[in-house]
N, C-alpha and C positions, 0 to 999 in steps of 0.2 A: 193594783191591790184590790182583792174581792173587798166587797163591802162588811163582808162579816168577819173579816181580820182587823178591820179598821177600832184602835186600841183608844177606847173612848177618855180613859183617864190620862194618857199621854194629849189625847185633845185636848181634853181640860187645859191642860199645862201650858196651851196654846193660848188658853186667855188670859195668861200673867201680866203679858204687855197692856191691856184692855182694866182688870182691875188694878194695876198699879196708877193708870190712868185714871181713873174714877176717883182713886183715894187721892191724889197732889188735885186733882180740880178744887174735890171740895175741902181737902187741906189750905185752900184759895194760893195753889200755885197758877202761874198766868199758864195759859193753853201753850204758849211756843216751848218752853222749858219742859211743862211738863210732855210735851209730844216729842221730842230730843229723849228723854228718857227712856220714855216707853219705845221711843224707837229701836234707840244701844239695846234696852230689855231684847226686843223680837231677834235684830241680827243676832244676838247670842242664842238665842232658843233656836234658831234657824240655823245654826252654824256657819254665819257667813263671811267670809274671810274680808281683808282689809280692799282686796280689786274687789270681790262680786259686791260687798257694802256699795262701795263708788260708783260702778255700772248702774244699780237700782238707784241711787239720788241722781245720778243724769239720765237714766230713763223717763224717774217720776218728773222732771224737767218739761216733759212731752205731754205729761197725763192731764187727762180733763181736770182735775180740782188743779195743778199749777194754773189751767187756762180760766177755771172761776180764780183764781188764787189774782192775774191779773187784773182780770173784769173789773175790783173790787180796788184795785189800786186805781188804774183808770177813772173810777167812780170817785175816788178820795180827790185825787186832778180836778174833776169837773166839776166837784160841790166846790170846791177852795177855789177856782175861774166864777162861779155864781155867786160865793160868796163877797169877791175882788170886784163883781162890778153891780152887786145889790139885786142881784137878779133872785136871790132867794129872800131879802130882806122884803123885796117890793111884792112876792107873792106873800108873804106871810102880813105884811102892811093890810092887801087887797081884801085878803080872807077877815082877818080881822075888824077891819073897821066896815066892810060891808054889809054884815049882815047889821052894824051895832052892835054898842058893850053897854046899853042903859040894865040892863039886867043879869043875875047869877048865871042863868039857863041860858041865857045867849052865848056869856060870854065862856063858857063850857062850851056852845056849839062848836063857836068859832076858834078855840083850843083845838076841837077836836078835826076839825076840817084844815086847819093850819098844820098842824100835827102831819094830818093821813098825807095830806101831800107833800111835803117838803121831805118827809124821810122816806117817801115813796121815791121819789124824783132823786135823792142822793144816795139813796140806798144802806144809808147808816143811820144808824139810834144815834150815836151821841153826838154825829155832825148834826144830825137835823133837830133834833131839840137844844144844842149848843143855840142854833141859828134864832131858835123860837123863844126861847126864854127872855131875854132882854127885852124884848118887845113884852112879850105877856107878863110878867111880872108888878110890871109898874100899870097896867092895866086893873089886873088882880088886884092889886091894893086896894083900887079906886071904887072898886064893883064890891070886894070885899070877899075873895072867895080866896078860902083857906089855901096855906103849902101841905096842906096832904091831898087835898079834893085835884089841885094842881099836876102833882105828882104822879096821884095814879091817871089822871087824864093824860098824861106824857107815856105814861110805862105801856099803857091797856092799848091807845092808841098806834102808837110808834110799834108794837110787837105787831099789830094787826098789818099795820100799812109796809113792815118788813115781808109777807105773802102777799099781795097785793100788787105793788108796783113790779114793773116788767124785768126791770133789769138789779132786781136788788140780787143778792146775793142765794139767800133761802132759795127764791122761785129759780134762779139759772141754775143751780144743782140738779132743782125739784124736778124741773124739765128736763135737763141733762139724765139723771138717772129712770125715770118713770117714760121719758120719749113720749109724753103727751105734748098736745100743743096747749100754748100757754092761753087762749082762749078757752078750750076744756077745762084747763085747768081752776081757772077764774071763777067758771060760772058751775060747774060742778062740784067744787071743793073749796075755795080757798072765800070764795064770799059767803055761803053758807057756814063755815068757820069762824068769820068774821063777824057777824051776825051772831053767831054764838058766843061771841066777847064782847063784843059790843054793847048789845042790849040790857047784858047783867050790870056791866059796869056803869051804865047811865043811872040806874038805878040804886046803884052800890052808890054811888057818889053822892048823889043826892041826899044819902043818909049820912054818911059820913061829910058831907057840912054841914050838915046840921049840928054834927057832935063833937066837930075841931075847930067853926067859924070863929070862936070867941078865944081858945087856947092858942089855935095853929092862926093866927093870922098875921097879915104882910103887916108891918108899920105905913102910915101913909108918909106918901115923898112926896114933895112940894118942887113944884120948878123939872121935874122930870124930863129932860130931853128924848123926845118921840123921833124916830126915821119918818125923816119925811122922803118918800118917793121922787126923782127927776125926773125932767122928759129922756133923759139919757139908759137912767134904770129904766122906767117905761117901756120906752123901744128895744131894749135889749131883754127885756121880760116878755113880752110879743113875742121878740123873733124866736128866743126860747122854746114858749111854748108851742106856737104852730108849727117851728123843727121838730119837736120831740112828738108830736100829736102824727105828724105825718110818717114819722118813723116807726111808732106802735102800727097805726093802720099798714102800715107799708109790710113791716114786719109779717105781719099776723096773715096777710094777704097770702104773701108767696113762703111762707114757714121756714123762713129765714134761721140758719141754727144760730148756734150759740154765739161764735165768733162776729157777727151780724153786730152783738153788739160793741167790738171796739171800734171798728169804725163810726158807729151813730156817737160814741161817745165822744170821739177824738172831733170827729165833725162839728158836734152841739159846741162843745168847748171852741172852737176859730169861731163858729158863725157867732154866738154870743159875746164873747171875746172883744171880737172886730163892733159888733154894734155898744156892745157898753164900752168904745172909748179906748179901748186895749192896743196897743202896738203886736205885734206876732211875739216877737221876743219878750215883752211880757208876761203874753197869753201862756210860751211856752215856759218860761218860768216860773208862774204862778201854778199851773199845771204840774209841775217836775215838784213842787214845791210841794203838792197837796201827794200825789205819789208816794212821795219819801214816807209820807206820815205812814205808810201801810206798805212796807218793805217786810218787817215782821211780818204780817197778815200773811203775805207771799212766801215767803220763806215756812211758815203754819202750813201750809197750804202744801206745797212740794213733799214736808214731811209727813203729812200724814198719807199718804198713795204707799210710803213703804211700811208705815205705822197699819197699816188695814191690812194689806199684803203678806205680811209676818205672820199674823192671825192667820192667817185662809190657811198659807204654807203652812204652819205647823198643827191645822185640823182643828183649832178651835171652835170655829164658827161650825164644822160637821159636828163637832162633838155635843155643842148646843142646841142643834136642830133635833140631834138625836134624844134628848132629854125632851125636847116642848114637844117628841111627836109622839107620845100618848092622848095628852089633850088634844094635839089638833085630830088626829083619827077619831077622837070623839065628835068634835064640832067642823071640822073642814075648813074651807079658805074663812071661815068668818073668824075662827079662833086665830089664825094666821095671821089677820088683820089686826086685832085685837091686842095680839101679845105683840106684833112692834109697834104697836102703839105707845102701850102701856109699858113696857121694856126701855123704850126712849125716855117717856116722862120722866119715870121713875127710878129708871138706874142707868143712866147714863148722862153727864153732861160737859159742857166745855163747849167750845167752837160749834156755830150750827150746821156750817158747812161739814167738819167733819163728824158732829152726830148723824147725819143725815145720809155720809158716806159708811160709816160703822152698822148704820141700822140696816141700810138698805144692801150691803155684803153678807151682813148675819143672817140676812131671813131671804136670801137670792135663790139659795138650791128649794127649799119651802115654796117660796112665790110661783115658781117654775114647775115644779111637782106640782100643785096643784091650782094650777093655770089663774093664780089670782089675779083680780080686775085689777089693772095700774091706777086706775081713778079712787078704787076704794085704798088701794095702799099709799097715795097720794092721801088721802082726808089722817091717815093713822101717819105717816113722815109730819106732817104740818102739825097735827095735835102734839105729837111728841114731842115737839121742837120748842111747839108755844110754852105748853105745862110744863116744861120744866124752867124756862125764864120766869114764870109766875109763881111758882110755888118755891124755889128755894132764890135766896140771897146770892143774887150773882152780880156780875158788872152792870148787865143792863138796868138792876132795878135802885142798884148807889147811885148809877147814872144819874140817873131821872129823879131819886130824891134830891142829889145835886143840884141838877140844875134847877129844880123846884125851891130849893133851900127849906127844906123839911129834914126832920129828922124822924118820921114819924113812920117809922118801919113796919107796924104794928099794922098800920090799918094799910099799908100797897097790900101787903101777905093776902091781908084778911080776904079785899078783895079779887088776889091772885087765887086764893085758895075755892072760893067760891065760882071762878072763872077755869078753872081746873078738873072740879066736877061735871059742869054744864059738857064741855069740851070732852069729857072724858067717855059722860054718858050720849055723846053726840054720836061718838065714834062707834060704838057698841052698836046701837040704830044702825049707822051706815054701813059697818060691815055686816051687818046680817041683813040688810035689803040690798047690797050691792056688788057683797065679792065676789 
């Protein structure tokens, strides 16, 4: 079909499955439900009968997001195996008591380095602050540092440390669709990113205890029972981290794809396993156990390949490039960069894996016309992803009041919103010196 036949308001039509989506998110329907909908939405606008429906759900079986859709379940396995033999208990023990809790500021450090690693290393927000809270809590009390100063050190933190670590979820996408290597990715993008959340928020916080220390704070507990570490957790915390250390360098060495990582996972999980004490048929149990919890996830994950696909087939995604390219023949790959930036933040959310699959479909034929840097459209997939967990009320940030035991909504936002601008004017910078 010539391109100038191509029937823009019938494209439109093509994003119904995409804004129905948008409205059950923030109507706070969960992501699997509402992507099941929007999925029936596309095969009907795509006219696809009851066989070709079936072909494309055991196709999408085969596609890269079922193979993140896995990763992620595997992940779920190995934190619940870490969890079973204290091997995440004992890093977060490590981190916390050594730097010191005699002060606010410390023990904020040590929040936040407990934090960046354990959800880095599990690869979930609410396993790895599940993990950390118990422990910091009754710390908190002691030090006297508010449930809101808490909460946002759990929220600000754990969104940073989900870009970050190797194998979380975000960065195997990021990597998967951008085809950078995850060492580029690191040092070009995602810690300069970091940095731009990071620093506001140390500073954010520190006002905001100042101004909830007295309203927001823990009761003191008396008699509090602390994990204490074994030589058993010990040694199975070792063997841990010199596995997983030799498997990043190993990785990064020979650029290992994706798939690289179920084996390091399936690996880490026996050899941990076996040192913290574990029989195999434990190991595998405990394992199968932590899995199941993210069968959903998987199943997300498979639905959204035909959920993004419906879109393409019925010309949605052309029909919207064709509207953003006045602006961008104004500005060039910077405005490209720019608007799926700001296009993700802002109007789009739900699942990151599949924002990240939505954004980076919608702006494919663009990126490729005008030969945009993957590094700079890397910095604009990651700002998008972040700003929107920060600025609107989602799971990740109930999470984290959660487990902080705050209720104090009010000031995560405040400083979500302020880490949304920095982030936002970060991006604008970067694509006009790098796309």
């Amino acid at each position: 079909m010539a391109e100038n036949s191509f029937n823009i308001w019938l494209g439109l039509l093509g994003l119904l499955p995409l804004v129905v989506y948008i409205i059950l998110v923030f109507r706070d329907w969960e992501p699997l439900p509402a992507t099941l909908v929007c999925v029936l939405i596309g095969a009907v606008i795509t006219h696809q009968s009851l066989i070709s429906f079936g072909d494309v759900i055991a196709k999408s079986m085969g596609s890269f997001l079922a193979l993140v859709g896995l990763i992620i379940m595997l992940g779920r396995g190995l934190g619940e195996v870490l969890t079973e033999t204290k091997v995440a208990h004992t890093l977060v023990h490590g981190i916390i008591y050594g730097i010191g809790v005699n002060t606010k500021k410390k023990l904020m450090l040590g929040i936040m380095l407990a934090d960046m690693v354990v959800v880095a290393l599990l690869g979930t927000m609410a396993g790895g602050v599940a993990i950390i809270a118990p422990i910091v809590l009754p710390i908190a009390a002691e030090v006297g540092l508010s449930s809101s100063t808490v909460a946002i050190l759990f929220q600000a933190v754990a969104e940073t440390a989900l870009i970050l670590g190797p194998f979380t979820p975000p960065v195997v996408a990021l990597l998967g669709f951008t085809k950078l290597s995850y060492l580029d990715m690191l040092l070009k993008v995602a810690i300069p990113v970091s940095l731009i959340t990071l620093i506001p928020t140390w500073f954010m916080v520190q006002r905001i205890q100042r101004e909830t220390e007295e309203k927001a704070a823990y009761p003191r507990q008396e008699g509090v029972t602390k994990f204490i570490p074994t030589s058993t957790s010990r040694r199975a915390t070792v063997t841990f981290g010199l596995l997983f250390s030799i498997a990043i360098v190993y990785g990064i060495i020979v650029k290992a794809s994706t798939s690289y990582v179920i084996v390091i996972m399936l690996g880490l999980a026996l050899a941990t396993g076996f040192m913290g004490g574990l029989k195999l048929d434990r190991i595998l149990t405990v394992f199968v156990k932590g899995m199941a919890g993210n069968v959903g996830m998987f199943f997300l994950f498979v639905l959204l390949e035909p959920f993004i696909n419906f879109i393409v087939q019925a010309g949605g995604f052309a029909a919207l490039a064709q509207l953003f390219r006045p602006l961008i023949e104004i500005g060039g790959r910077s405005v490209v960069v720019i608007l799926g930036g700001v296009t993700g933040a802002f109007g789009i959310s739900g699942a990151v894996v599949g924002e990240l699959k939505t954004l980076h479909e919608m702006f494919l034929p663009l990126l490729s016309e005008y030969n945009v840097s993957m590094t700079a459209w890397a910095a604009a997939l990651i700002v998008a992803t972040r700003v929107t967990n920060f600025i609107y009320p989602g799971g990740n940030m109930f999470s984290c009041l959660g487990f902080a035991g705050s209720r104090d909504v009010k000031s995560v936002i405040k400083n979500g919103v302020v880490i949304a601008i920095c982030q936002t004017v970060f991006l604008i910078f970067y694509a006009i010196l790098f796309a």
